[in-house]
Z-matrix of the N, CA and C atoms (Angstrom, degrees):
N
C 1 1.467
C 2 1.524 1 111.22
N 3 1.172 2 113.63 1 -34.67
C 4 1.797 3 125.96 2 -177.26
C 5 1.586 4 90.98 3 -61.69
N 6 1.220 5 104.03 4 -64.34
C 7 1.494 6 104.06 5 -153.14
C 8 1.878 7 109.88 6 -71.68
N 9 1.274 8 111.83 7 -0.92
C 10 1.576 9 127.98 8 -177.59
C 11 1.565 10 97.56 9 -74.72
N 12 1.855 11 102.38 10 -51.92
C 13 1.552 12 114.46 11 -172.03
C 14 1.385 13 108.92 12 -56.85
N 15 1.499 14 92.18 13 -49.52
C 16 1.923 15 94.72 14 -170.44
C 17 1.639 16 114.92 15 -41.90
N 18 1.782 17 101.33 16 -49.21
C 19 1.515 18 108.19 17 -176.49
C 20 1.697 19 118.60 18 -69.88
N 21 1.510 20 107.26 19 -1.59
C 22 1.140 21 115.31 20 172.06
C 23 1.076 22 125.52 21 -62.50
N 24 1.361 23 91.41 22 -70.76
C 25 1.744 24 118.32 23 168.56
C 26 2.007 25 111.79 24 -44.62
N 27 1.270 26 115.39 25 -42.94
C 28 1.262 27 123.22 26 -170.15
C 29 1.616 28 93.10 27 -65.09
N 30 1.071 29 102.25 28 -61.20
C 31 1.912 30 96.14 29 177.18
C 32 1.267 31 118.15 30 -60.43
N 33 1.411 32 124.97 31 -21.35
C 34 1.488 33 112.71 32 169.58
C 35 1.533 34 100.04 33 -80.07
N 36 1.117 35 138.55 34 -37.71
C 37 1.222 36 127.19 35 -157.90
C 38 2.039 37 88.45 36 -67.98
N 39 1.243 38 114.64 37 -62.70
C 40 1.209 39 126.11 38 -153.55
C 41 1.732 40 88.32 39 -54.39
N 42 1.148 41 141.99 40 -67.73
C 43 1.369 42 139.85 41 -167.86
C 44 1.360 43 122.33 42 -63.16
N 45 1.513 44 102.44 43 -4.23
C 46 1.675 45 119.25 44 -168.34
C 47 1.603 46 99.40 45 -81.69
N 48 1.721 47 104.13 46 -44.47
C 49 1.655 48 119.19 47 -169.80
C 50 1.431 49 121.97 48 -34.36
N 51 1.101 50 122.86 49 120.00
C 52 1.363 51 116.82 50 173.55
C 53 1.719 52 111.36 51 -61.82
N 54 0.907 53 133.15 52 -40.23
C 55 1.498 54 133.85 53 178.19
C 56 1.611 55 112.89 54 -60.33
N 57 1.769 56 116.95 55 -42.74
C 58 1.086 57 124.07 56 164.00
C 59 1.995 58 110.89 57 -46.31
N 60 1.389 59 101.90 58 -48.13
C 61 1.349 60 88.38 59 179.70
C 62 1.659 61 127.10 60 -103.25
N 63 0.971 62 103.80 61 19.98
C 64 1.360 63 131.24 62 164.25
C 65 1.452 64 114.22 63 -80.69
N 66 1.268 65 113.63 64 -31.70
C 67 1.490 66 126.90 65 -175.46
C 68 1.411 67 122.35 66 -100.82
N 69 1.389 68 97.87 67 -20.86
C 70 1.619 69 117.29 68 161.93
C 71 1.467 70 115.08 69 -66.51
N 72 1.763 71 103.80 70 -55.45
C 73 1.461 72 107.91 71 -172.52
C 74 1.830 73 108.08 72 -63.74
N 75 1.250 74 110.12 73 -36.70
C 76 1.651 75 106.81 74 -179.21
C 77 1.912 76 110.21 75 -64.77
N 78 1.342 77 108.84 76 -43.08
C 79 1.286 78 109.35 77 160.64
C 80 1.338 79 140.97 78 -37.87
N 81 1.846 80 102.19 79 -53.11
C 82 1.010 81 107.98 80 179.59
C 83 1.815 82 129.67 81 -92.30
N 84 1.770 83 82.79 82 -37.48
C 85 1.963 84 82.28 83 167.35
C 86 1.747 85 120.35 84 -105.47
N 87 1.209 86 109.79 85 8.11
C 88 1.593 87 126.55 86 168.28
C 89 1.779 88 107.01 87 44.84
N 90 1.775 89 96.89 88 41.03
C 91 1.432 90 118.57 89 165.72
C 92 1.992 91 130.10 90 -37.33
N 93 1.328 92 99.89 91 17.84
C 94 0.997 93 101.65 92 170.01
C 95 1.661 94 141.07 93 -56.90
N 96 1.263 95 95.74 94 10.33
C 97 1.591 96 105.61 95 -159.66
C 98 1.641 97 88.41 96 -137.61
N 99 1.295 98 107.04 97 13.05
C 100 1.564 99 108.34 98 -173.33
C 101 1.895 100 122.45 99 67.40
N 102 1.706 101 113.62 100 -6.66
C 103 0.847 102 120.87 101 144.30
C 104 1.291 103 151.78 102 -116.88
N 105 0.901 104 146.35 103 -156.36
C 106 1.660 105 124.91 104 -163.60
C 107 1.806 106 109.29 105 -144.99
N 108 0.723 107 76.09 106 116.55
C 109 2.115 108 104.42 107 -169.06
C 110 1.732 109 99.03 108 -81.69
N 111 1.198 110 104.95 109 112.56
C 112 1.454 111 99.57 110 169.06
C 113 1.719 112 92.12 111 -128.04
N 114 1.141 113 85.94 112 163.67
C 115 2.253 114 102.57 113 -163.31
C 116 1.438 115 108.73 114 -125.09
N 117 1.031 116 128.43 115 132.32
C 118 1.466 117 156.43 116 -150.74
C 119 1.751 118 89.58 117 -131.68
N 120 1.187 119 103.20 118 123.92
C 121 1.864 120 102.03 119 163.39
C 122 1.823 121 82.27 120 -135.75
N 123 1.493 122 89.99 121 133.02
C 124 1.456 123 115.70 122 142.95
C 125 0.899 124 119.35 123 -159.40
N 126 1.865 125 102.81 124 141.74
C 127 1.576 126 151.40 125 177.00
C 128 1.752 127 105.81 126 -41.45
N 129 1.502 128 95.40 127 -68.86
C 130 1.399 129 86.80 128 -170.31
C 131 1.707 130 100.01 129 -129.43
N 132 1.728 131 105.73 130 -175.54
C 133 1.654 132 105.03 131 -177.81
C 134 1.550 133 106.17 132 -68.96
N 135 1.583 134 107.58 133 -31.38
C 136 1.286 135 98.20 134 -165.00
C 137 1.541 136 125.14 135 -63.42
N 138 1.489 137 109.99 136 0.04
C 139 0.813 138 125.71 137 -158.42
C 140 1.672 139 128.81 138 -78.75
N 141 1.668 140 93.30 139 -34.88
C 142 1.346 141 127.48 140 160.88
C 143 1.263 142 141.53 141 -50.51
N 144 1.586 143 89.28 142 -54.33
C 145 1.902 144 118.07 143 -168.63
C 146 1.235 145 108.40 144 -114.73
N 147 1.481 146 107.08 145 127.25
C 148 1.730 147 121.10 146 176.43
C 149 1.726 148 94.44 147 -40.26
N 150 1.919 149 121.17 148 139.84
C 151 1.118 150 114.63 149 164.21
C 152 1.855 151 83.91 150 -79.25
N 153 1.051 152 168.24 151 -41.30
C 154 1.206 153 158.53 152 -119.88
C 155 1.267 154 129.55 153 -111.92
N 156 1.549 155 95.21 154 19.08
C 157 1.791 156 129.99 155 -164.91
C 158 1.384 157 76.85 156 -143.73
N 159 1.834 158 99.13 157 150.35
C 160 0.628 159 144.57 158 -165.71
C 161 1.822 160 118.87 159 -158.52
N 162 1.842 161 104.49 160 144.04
C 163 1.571 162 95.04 161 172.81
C 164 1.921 163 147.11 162 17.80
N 165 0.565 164 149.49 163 -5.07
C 166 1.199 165 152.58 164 178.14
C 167 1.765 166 109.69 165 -175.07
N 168 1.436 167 128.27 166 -28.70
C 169 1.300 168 151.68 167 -179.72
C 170 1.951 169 100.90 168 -91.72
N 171 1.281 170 117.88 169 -16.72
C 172 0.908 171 115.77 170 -164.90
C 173 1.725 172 113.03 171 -59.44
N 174 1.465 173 123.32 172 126.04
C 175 1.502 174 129.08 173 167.62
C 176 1.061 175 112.21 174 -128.62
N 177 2.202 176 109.25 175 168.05
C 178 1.271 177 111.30 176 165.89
C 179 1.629 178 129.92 177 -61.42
N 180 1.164 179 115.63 178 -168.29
C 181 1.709 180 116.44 179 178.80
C 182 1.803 181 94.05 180 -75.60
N 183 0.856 182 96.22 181 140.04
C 184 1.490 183 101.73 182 169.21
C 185 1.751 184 106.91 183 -54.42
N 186 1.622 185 117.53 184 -51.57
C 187 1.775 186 123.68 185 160.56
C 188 1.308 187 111.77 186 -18.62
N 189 1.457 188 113.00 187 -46.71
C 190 1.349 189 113.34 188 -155.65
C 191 1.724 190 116.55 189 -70.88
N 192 1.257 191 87.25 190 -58.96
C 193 2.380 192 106.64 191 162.73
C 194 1.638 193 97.66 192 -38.95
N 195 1.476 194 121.47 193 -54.32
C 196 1.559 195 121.23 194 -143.67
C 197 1.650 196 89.29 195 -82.54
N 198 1.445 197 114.28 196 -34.52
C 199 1.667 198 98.42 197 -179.42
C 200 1.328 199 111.81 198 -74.57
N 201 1.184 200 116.16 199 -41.40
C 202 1.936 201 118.28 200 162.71
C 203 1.190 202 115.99 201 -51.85
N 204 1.159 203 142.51 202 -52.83
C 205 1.516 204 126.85 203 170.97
C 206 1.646 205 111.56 204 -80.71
N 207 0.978 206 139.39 205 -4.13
C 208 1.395 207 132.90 206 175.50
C 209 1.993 208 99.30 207 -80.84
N 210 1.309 209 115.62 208 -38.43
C 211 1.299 210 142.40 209 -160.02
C 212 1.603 211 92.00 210 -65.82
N 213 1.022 212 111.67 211 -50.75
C 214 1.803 213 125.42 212 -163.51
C 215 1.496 214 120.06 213 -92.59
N 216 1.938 215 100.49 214 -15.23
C 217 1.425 216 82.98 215 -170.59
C 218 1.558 217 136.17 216 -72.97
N 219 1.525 218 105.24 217 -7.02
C 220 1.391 219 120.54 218 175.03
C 221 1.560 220 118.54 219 -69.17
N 222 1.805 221 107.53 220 -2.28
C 223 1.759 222 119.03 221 -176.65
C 224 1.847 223 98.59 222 -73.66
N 225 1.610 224 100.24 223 164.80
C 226 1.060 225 97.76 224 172.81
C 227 1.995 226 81.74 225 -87.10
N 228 1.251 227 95.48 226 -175.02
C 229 1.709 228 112.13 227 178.19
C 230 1.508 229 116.90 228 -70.32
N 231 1.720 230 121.06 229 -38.25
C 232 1.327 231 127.16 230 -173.38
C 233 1.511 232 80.84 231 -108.97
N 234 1.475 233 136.43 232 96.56
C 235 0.906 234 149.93 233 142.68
C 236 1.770 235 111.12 234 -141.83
N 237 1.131 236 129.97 235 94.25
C 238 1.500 237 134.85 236 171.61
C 239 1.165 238 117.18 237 -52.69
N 240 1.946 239 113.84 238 137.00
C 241 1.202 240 102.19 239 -150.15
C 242 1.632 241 82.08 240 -135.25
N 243 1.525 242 102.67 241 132.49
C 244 1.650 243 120.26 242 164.92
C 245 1.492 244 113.30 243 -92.67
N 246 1.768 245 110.17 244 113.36
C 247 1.363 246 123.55 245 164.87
C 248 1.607 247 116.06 246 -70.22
N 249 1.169 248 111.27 247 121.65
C 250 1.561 249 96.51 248 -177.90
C 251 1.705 250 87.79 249 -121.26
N 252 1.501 251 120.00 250 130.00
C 253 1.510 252 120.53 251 -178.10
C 254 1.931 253 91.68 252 -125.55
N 255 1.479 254 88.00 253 112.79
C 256 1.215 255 106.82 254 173.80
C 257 1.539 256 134.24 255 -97.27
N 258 1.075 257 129.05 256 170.55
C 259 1.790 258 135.97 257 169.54
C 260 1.554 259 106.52 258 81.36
N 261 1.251 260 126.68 259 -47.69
C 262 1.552 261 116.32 260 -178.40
C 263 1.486 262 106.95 261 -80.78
N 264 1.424 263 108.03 262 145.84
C 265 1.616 264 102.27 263 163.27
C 266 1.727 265 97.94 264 -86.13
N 267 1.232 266 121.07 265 134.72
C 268 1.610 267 112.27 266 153.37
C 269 1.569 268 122.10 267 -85.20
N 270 1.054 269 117.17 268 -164.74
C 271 1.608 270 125.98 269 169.37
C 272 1.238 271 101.49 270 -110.46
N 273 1.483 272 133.08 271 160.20
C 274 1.637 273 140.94 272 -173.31
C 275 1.377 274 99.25 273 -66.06
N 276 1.088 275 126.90 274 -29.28
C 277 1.057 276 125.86 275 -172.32
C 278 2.069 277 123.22 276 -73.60
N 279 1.459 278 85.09 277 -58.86
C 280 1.371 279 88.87 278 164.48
C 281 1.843 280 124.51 279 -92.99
N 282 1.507 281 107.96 280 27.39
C 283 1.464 282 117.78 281 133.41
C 284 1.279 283 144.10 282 -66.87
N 285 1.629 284 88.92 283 -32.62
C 286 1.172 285 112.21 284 -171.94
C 287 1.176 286 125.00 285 -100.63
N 288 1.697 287 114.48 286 -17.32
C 289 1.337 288 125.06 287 130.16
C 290 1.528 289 134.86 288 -26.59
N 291 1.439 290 100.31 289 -77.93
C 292 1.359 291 116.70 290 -175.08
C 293 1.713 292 89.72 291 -57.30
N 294 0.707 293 145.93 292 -99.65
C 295 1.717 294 144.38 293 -176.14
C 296 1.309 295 102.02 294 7.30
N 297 1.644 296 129.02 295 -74.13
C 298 1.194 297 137.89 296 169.00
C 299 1.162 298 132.55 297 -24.74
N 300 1.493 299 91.78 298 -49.67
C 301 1.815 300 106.86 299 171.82
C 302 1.631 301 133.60 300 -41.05
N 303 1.799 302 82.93 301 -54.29
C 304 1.302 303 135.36 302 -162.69
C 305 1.945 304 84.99 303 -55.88
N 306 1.425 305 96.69 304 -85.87
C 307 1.913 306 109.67 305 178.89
C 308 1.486 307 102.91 306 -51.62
N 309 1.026 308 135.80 307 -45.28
C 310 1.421 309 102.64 308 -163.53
C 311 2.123 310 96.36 309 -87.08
N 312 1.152 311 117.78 310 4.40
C 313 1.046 312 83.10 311 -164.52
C 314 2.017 313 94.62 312 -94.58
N 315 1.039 314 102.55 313 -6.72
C 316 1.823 315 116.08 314 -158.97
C 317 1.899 316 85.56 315 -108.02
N 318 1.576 317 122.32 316 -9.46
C 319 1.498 318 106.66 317 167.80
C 320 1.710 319 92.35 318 -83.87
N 321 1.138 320 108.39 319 -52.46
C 322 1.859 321 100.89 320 -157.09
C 323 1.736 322 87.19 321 -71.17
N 324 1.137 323 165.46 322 0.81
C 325 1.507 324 149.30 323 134.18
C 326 1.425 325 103.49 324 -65.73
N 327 1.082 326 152.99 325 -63.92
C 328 1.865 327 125.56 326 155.44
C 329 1.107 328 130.68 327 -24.56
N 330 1.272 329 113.98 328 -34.49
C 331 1.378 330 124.72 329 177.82
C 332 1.500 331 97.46 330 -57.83
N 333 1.865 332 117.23 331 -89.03
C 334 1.041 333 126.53 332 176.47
C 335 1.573 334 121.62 333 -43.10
N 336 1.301 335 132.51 334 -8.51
C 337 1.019 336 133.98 335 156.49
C 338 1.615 337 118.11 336 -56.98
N 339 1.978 338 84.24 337 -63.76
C 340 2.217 339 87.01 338 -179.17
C 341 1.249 340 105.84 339 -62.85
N 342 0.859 341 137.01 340 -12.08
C 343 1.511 342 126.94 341 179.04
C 344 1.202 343 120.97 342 -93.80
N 345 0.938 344 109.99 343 -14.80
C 346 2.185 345 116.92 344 159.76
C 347 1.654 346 91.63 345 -94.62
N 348 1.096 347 132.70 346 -36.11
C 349 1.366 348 101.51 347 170.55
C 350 1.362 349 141.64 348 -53.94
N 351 1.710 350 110.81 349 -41.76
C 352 1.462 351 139.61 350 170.22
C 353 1.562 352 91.42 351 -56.20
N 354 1.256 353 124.68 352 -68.66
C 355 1.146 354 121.46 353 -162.16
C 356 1.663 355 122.57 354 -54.08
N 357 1.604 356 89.48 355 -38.60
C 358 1.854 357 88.11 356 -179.17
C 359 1.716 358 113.93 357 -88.26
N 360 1.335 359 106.14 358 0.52
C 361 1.603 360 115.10 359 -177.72
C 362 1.286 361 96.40 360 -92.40
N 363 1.463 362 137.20 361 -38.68
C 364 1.159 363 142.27 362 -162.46
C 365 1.681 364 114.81 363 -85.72
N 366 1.536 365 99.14 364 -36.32
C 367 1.670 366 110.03 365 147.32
C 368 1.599 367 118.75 366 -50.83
N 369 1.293 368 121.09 367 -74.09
C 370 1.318 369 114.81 368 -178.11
C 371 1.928 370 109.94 369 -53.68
N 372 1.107 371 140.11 370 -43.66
C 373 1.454 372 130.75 371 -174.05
C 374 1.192 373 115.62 372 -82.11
N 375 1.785 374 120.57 373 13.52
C 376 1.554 375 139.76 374 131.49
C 377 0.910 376 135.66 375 -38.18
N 378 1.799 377 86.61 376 -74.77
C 379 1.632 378 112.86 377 167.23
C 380 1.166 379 143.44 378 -51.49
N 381 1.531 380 90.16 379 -33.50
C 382 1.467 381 102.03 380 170.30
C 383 1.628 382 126.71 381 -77.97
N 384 1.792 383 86.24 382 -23.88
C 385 1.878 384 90.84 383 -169.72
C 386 1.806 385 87.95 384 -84.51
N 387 1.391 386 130.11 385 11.80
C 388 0.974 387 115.06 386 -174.66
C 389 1.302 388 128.10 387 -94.18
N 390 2.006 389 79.23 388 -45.76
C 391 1.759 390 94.44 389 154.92
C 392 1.288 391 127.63 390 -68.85
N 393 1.168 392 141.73 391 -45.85
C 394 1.183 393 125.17 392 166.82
C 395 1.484 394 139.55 393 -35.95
N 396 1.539 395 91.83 394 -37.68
C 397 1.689 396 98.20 395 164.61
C 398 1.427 397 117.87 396 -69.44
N 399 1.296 398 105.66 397 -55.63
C 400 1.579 399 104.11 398 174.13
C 401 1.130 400 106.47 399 -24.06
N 402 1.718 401 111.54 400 -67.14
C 403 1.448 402 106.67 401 -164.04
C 404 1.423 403 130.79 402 -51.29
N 405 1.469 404 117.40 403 -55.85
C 406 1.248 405 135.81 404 131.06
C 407 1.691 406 111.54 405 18.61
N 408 2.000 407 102.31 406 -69.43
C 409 0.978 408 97.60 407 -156.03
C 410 1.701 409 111.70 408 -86.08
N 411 1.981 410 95.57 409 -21.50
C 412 1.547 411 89.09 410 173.82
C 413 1.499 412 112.50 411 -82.89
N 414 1.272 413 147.42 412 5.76
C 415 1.026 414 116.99 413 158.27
C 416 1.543 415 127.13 414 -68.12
N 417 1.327 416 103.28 415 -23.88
C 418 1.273 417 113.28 416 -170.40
C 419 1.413 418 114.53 417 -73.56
N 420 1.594 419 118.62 418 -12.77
C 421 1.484 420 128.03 419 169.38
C 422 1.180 421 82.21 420 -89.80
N 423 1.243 422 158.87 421 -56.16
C 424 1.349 423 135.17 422 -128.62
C 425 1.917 424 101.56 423 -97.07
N 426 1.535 425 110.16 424 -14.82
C 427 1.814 426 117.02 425 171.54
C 428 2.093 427 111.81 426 -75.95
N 429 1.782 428 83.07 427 -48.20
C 430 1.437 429 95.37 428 -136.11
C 431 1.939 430 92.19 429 -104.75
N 432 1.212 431 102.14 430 -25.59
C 433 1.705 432 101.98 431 -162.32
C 434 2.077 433 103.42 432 -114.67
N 435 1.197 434 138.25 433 109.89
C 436 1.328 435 116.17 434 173.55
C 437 1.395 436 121.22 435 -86.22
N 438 1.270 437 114.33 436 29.54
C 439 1.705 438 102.05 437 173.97
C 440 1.746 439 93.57 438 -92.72
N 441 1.550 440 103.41 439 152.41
C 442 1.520 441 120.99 440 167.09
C 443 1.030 442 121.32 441 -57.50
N 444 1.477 443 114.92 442 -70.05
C 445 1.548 444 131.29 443 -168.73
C 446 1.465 445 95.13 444 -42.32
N 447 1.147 446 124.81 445 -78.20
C 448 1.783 447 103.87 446 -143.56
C 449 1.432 448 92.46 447 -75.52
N 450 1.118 449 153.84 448 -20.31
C 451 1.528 450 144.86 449 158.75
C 452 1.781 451 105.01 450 -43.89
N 453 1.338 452 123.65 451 -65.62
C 454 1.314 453 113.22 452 160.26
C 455 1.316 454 139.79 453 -22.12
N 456 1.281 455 110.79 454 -69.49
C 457 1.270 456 124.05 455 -170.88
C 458 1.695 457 101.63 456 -67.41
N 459 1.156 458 136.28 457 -55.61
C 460 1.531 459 124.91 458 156.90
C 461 1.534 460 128.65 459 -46.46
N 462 1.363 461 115.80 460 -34.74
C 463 1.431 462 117.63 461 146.84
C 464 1.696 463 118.43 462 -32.71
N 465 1.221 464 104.17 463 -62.66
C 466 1.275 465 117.18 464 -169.69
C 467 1.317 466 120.35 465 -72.58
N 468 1.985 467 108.88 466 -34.50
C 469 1.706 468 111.84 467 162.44
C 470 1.416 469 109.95 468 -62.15
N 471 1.480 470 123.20 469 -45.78
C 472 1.556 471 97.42 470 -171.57
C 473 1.734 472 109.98 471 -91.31
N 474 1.146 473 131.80 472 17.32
C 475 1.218 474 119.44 473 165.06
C 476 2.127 475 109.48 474 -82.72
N 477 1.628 476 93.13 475 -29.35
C 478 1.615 477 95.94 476 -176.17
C 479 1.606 478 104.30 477 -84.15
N 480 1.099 479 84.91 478 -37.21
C 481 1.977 480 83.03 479 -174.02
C 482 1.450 481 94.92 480 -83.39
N 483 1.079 482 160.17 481 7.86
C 484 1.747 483 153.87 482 122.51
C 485 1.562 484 120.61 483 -25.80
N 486 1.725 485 65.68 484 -64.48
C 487 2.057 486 80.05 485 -166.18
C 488 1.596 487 102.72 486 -94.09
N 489 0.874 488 128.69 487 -28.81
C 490 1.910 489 104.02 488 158.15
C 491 1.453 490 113.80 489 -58.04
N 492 1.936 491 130.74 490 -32.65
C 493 0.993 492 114.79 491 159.75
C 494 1.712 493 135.21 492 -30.49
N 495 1.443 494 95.23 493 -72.10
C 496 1.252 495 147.45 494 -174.95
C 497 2.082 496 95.74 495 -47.85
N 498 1.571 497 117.40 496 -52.50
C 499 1.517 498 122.30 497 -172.92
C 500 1.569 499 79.34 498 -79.72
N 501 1.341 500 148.94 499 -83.60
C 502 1.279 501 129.01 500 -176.72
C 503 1.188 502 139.99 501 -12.97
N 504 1.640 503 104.69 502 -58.68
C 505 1.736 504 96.37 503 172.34
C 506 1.365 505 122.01 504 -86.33
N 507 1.738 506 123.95 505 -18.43
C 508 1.380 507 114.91 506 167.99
C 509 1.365 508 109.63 507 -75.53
N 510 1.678 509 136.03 508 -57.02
C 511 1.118 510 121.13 509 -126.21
C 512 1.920 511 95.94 510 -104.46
N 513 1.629 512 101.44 511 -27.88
C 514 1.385 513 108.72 512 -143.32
C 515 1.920 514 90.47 513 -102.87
N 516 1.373 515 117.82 514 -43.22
C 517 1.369 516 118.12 515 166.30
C 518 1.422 517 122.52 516 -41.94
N 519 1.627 518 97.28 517 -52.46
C 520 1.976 519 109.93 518 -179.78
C 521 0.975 520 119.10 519 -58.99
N 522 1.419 521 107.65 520 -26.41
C 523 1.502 522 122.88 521 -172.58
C 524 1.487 523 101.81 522 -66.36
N 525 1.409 524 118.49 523 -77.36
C 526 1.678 525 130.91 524 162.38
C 527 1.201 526 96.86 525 -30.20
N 528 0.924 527 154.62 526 -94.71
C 529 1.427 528 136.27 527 -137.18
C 530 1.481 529 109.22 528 -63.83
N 531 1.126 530 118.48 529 -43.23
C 532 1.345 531 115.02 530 172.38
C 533 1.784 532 124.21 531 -34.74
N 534 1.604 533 90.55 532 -50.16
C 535 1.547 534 101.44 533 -162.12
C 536 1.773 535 88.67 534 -74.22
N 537 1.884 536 110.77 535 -33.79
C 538 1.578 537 102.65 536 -171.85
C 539 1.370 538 112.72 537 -45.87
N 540 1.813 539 131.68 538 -53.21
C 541 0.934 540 147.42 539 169.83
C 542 1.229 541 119.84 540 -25.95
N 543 1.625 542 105.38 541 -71.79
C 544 1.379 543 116.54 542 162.15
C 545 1.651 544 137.63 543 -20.84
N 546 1.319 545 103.19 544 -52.08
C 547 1.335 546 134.13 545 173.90
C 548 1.546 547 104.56 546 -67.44
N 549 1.294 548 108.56 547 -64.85
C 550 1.778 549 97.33 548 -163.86
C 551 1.249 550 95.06 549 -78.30
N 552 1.184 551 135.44 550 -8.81
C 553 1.902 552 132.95 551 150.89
C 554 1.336 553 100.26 552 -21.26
N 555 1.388 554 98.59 553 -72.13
C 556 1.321 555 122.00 554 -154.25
C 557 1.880 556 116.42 555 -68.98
N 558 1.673 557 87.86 556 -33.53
C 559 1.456 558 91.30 557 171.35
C 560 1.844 559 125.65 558 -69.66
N 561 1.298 560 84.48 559 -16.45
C 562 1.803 561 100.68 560 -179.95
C 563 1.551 562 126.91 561 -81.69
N 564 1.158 563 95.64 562 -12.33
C 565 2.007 564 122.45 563 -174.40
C 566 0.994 565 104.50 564 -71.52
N 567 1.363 566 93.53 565 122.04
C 568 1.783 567 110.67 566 -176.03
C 569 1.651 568 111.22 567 -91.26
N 570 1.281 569 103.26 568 150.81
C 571 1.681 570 89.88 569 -165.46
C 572 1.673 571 99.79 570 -134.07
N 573 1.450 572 118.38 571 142.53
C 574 1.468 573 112.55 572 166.15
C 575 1.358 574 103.37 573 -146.11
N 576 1.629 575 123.22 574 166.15
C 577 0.982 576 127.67 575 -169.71
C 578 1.914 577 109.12 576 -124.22
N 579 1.436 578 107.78 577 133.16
C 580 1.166 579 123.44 578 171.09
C 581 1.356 580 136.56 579 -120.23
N 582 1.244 581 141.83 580 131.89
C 583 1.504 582 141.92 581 167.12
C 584 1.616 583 99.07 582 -28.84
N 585 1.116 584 113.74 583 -59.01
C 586 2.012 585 110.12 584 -146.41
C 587 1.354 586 101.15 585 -149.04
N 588 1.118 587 128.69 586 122.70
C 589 1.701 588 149.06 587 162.73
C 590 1.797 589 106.92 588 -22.78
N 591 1.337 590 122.72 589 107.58
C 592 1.531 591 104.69 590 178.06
C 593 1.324 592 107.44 591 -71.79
N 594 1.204 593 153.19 592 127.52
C 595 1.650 594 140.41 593 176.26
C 596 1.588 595 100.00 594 -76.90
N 597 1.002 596 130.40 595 -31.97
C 598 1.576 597 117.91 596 -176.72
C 599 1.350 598 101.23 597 -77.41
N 600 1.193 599 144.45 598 -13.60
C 601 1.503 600 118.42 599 -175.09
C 602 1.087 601 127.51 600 -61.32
């Protein structure tokens, strides 16, 4: 069991390294241009586009988003990211599709992003105006009034309505912004299409 821990620790240390992942990121997004190239190969068209869309409703595979953001999540956020979608030739047309796709589908996830943001910011500056009153109000039992109970029970609103404030704006705000970032990352990714992977680039 000792010697299980030891090798534990050795792999955290080793995966912890900044140089280790420094060497990953050049590996993997070949950031030489200061941005980071991730590669898309597909076989065929169908490969791209929901068969289950159609005309005006028409989208990519849902696969397609989840390998692009799975691909990136190791980027910092202000790192620009080159789509390179390889193996099919398309037509100009359905380049220019898939492009389309791409932005509107990563604007309406910003969208739904700012709007859980408003919402959970607008929760916490509730909470807070909630607790404060509470407090407010239990001191004023605890100067002016000697029964317990309602001194309690305001005790107890502004300690909960504090700290749900308080988990809102540290844990649950940072959180949103993170993913906001993330997203308009993603909305900013420039994309082109090629026959065949250059290996020297």
């Amino acid at each position: 069991m000792n010697d299980f821990k030891r090798k534990m620790k050795e792999k955290i240390k080793t995966y912890s390294n900044k140089e280790y992942l420094a060497e990953y990121m050049k590996n993997e997004y070949t950031t030489l241009d200061k941005d980071a190239d991730v590669y898309l190969n597909i076989g065929e068209r169908d490969e791209i586009f929901d068969s289950w869309t159609v005309e005006n409703q028409i989208d990519l595979e849902n696969d397609i988003y989840e390998f692009v953001e799975e691909k990136i999540e190791m980027l910092e956020c202000d790192i620009p990211i080159n789509l390179h979608i390889l193996g099919y030739e398309f037509t100009s047309k359905e380049e220019g599709m898939i492009k389309h796709l791409f932005k509107e589908h990563y604007s309406i996830e910003l969208y739904k992003i700012q709007r859980e943001y408003k919402k959970t910011r607008n929760k916490a500056i509730n909470m807070l105006v909630i607790g404060f009153v509470s407090l407010l109000i239990y001191f004023y039992f605890i100067i002016f009034n000697d029964n317990d109970i309602p001194s309690e029970i305001f005790a107890f609103l502004f300690s909960f309505s504090l700290w749900e404030s308080f988990d809102s704006i540290i844990y649950n705000l940072s959180e949103i912004k993170e993913q906001r970032e993330k997203i308009t990352q993603l909305l900013l990714m420039d994309i082109d299409f090629e026959n065949e992977r250059d290996d020297d680039k």
